[in-house]
BAFIKE-681940 format. One record per residue (C-alpha): x, y, z. Coordinates in steps of 0.2 Angstrom, whole numbers, plus 5000, padded with zeros to 4 digits. Layout:
XYZ;...
REM end
This chain:
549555205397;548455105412;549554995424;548554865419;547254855406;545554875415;543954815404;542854965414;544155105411;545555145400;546455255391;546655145376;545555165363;543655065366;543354945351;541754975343;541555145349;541855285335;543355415341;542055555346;541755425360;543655395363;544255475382;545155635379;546655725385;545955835400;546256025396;547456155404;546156225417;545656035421;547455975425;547556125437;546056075445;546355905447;548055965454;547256085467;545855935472;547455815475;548355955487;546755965497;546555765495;548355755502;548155925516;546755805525;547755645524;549055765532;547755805546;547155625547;548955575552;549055735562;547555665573;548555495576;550055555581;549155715591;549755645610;551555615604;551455775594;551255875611;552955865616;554055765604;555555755614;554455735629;553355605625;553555425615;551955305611;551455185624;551455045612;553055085603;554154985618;556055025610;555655055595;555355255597;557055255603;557855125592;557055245576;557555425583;559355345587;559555275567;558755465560;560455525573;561755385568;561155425550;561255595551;563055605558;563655485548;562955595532;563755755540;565555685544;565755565528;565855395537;565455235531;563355235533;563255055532;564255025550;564355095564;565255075582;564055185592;563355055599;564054875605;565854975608;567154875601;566454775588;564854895581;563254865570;562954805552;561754955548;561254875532;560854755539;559854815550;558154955548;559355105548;558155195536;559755315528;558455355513;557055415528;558555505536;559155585520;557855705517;557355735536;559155785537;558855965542;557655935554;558555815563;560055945562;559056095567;557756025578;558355875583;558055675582;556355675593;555555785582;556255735566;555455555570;553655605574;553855725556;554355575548;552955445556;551555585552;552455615532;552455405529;550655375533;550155525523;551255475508;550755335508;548955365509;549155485495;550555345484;548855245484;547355375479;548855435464;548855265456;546955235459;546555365454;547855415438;547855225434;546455145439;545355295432;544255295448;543255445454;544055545467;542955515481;543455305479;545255355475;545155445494;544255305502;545555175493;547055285500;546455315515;546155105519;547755065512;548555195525;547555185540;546955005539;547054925557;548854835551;549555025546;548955105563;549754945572;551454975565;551255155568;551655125587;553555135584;553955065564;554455235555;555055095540;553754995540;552355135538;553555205526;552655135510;552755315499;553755245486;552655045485;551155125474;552355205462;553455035460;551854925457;551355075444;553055055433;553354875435;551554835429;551754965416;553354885410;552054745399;551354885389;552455015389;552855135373;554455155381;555055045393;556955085395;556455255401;555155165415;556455045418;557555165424;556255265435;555655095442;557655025445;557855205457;556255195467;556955015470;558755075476;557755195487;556455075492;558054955499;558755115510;556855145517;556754935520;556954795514;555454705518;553954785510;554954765493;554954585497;553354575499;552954715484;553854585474;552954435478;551254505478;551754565462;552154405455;550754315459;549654465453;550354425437;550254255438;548354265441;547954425430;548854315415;547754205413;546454345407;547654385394;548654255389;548154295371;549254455372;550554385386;551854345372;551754545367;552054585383;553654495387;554654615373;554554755385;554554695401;556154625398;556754785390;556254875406;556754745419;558554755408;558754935412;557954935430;559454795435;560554915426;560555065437;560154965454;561154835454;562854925453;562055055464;561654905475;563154805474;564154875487;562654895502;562154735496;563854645500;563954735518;562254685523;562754515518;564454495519;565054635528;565754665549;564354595557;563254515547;562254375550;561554225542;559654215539;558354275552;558254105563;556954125577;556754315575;555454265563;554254255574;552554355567;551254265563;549254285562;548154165569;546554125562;545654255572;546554395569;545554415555;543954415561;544354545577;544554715579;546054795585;546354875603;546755035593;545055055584;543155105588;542854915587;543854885605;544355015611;544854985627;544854825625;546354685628;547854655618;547454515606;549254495597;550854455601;551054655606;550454815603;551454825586;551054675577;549254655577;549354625557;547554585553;546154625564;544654675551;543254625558;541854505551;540754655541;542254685532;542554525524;540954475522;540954645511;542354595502;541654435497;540254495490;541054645481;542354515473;540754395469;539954535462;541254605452;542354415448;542154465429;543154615431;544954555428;545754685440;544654625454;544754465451;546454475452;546654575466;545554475478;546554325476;548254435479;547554485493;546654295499;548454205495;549454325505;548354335520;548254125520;550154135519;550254265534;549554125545;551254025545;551753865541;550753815557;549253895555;548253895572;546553975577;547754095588;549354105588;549754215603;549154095617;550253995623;550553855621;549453885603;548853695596;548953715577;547653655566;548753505562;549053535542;550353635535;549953785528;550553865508;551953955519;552853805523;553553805502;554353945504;554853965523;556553895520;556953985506;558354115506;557754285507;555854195512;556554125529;556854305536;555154375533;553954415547;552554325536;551354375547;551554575540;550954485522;549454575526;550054725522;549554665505;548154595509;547554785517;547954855498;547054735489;545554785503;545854955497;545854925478;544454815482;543354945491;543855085480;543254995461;541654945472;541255145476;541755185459;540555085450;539055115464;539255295461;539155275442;537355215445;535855315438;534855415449;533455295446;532655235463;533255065462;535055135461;534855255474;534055105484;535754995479;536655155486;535955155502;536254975504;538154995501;538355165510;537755035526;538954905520;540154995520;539755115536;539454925547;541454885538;542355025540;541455125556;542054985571;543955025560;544255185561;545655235574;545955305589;547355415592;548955325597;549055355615;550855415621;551555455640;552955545645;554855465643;556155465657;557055615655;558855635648;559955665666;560455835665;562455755667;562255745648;561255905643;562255995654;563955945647;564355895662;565055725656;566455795646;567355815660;567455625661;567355555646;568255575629;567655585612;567455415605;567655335620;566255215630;564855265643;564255115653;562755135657;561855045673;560654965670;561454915656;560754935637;559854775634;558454755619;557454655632;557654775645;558154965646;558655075629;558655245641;560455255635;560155275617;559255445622;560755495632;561855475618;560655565604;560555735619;562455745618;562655715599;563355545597;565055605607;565355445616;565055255612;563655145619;564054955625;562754835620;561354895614;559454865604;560054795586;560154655575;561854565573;562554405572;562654275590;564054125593;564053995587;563354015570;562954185568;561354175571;560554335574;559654415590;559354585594;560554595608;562454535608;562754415621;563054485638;564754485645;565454495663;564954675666;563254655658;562954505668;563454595685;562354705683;560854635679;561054525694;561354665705;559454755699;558654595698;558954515714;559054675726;560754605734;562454665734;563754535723;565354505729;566354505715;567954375714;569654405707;569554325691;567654415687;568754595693;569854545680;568754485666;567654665670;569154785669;569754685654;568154705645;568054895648;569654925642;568954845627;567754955625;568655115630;567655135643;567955305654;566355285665;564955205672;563455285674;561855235686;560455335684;558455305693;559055155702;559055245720;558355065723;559754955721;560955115723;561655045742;561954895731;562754935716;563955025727;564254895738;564654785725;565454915712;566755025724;568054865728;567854845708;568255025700;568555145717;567455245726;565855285716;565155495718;563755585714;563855685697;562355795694;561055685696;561955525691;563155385701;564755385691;566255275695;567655355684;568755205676;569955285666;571355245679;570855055676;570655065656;572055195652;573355085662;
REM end
């Protein structure tokens, strides 16, 4: 059964055409060929991602990608948190490793438990650094591979337009920007087999049995994130909205099943659901829509430039809000191709409907506020409200980064691309055909050529102190109890810590720290929890270069807070400096500071054990 009922291809009998004609079921020694041809499809998408991530591959604990900022050590921390919390049979969906005291919502944040799950024994074995990069190279190779499977089982393309279509919907400029640090978002494995089932579900011969395969990809889906089944789930929508019309003759045949599937799908996820569902909503530290966090956008030229990571500009400056979210970027050749491929081919209902899937999401990208760029400050709009603005203040719709819409838009590229090879390469060998051939092959080398990536360039981290992988710090601190860390964990500033706490396997708790959770008054969220006394100290200390003398009431407030947290120390490290400083303004505040290894430590616990 196709996923959707293409006019060229099908595995439904042709009116008109006598049975001899009919496809038929591949033999034995076919099926194990086309099984060997996808292994070699999937080994060079393996080797593909292998190229990307080559820099960071040279010493996984050693190096991080330049462009990830915290997000490398934001995603090595959650495969750690998950990992433990698996292990010793703790709540998964909290935590109080970081922001000591009061802890982290993990549901509602991008914990990715079903990424951590299977890369379990790596992240046990080999530890949390290598376990990411394993689990960035596997995402973008699934994926690429999700999408050649449905093209090519479903769509019924050749294998050489299957492998172009996977490889675009992969590697696409959007992909290889979240590839600098987004381990979830890259993760899109499991999209091509959701889109399959749930578009099977209107002519299925058995749709309780779909229903239930497509209902646990979607409880899966949810522990991977959240946001690309959104967007799945709108894209799809208006897929069928538009594809509809074709076949409104059959739609009421249609609705039988689909209702039967959708019926059992709710079945097995929702009480699966049920429980994560209320934490991440309800639960310790949850918070209430996404507020100003939802901040991506495109501008208007993102689409017709080339991204900093590609042959197009390499080199060249960063033309998006940073390194992670340059969402579009495709170039002029490209969309011009795509134009005349959907003119070309508007009579095909798949294409047809698939370039305006791809056309409404990427007019919804730009915003409610659509501007000609909306990464120059200030950025004048164009002074009309774009299609977003109907859904931007809808539950669920107001926390999407719309902007990362074109993550649909980069699929219906690749379906796009793919039915457009396929049906060249079904041309005779007459010379006007091979003429047409030659004219596409430099279509599509002028599109694609100025996108193909560059390998994502990493450096070398700051190093874990040797106070930690020595052991040396459990002299001084006790299990469960706080490590302050100077300077302190801040998402807009230094994550350093969440390394230090991974090398000495999550034995002490972290203050602050780079997640999402919920801000007075209204529980807002922001990736930080407002800074308290300490926090404040001593950020002013490193900022301004100056000693701080600290007053009764703020000794007070400080020593209160760390009891709080159970602190037992705090720990400087690289600040040599501010270190004259900190001392100066830490040692009438928790005693003489001394040198540990190769960190400052004040030890509080005669201040916080009192």
């Amino acid at each position: 059964m196709s996923v959707v009922d293409v006019e060229r291809v099908t595995n439904e009998p042709t009116p008109g055409k006598p049975l001899s004609e009919q496809p038929t079921k591949p033999s034995r020694f076919a099926r194990i060929t086309g099984y060997r041809a996808d292994l070699i499809v999937f080994a060079g998408y393996l080797l593909f991602s292998g190229y990307l991530f080559g820099h960071l591959w040279m010493s996984p604990a050693g190096r991080r990608l330049a462009g990830s900022y915290a997000d490398q050590n934001q995603g090595e921390w959650f495969l750690a948190v998950d990992t433990h919390n698996i292990l010793g049979l703790h709540n998964p969906f909290f935590t109080d490793l970081q922001n000591a005291s009061v802890g982290v919502n993990m549901m509602a944040n991008t914990s990715i438990l079903g990424l951590a799950l299977p890369l379990l024994p790596i992240t046990l074995l080999l530890g949390a650094p290598m376990s990411y990069v394993i689990g960035m190279t596997l995402a973008l190779t699934g994926t690429a591979f999700g999408w050649y499977y449905l093209m090519r089982r479903d769509l019924h393309l050749s294998r050489f337009a299957a492998v172009l279509g996977g490889a675009f919907a992969a590697f696409a400029p959007p992909m290889i920007s979240h590839a600098n640090g987004h381990l979830n978002l890259i993760s899109q494995f499991l999209i091509p087999f959701i889109v399959r089932l749930s578009l099977r579900l209107f002519r299925s011969q058995r749709p309780v049995r779909d229903g239930l395969w497509l209902g646990g990809l979607i409880v899966y889906q949810v522990f991977i994130t959240e946001e690309n089944l959104l967007m799945t789930a709108l894209a799809l929508a208006i897929f069928v909205v538009c594809y509809g019309f074709s076949v409104r003759s059959e739609i009421r045949a249609m609705i039988r099943p689909f209702l039967k599937g959708i019926a059992a799908a709710l079945a097995i996820s929702v009480p699966l659901l049920a429980f994560p569902l209320y934490e991440q909503f309800f639960g310790r530290q949850h918070y209430v829509g996404f507020g100003d966090m939802a901040y991506v956008v495109n501008g208007i030229e993102a689409f017709t430039a080339y991204s900093t990571g590609s042959l197009g500009n390499q080199g060249g400056p960063l033309l998006s809000f940073n390194w992670v979210e340059a969402n579009a970027y495709f170039g002029w050749p490209l969309l011009i191709l795509a134009v005349a491929i959907t003119v070309w081919l508007w009579k095909d209902r798949l294409v047809r409907s698939t370039a305006l899937v791809g056309a409404i999401c990427a007019i919804f990208s730009l915003g409610s506020e659509p501007a000609v760029s909306a990464f120059k400050h200030p950025h004048p709009t164009l002074g009309v409200p774009g299609p977003w603005a109907l859904f931007s203040r809808l539950p669920v719709f107001e926390a999407m980064n719309v902007g990362r819409l074109t993550f649909v838009t980069v699929v219906c590229l690749a379906v796009l691309l793919a039915v457009a090879t396929d049906r060249v390469l079904e041309q005779t060998r007459e010379a006007p055909a091979k003429k047409v051939r030659i004219l596409f092959a430099a279509a599509m080398a002028s599109a694609l050529v100025p996108l193909f990536p560059l390998p994502l360039p990493a450096h070398g981290r700051q190093p874990v102190p040797a106070f930690f992988t020595s052991g040396t710090y459990k002299s001084y601190v006790a299990k469960n109890h706080t490590v302050v860390p100077v300077p302190p964990l801040m998402a807009t500033g230094d994550v350093h810590a969440l390394d230090w706490q991974v090398a000495s396997d999550l034995a002490f708790r972290l203050p602050g720290g780079y997640f999402m959770g919920p801000v007075a008054p209204n529980n807002a969220p922001n990736n930080q929890p407002d800074p308290g006394p300490s926090t404040k100290l001593f950020a002013q200390i490193i900022k301004e270069g100056k000693p701080v003398k600290v007053t009764d009431q703020q000794k007070a407030d400080i020593i209160a807070e760390l009891r709080r947290w159970q602190a037992d120390a705090v720990v400087a490290y690289r600040v040599p400096e501010v270190l004259p400083q900190l001392k100066e303004s830490l040692d009438p505040v928790f005693g003489p500071g001394q040198q540990v290894d190769d960190v400052w430590m004040w030890d509080v616990r005669s201040l916080t054990r009192g």
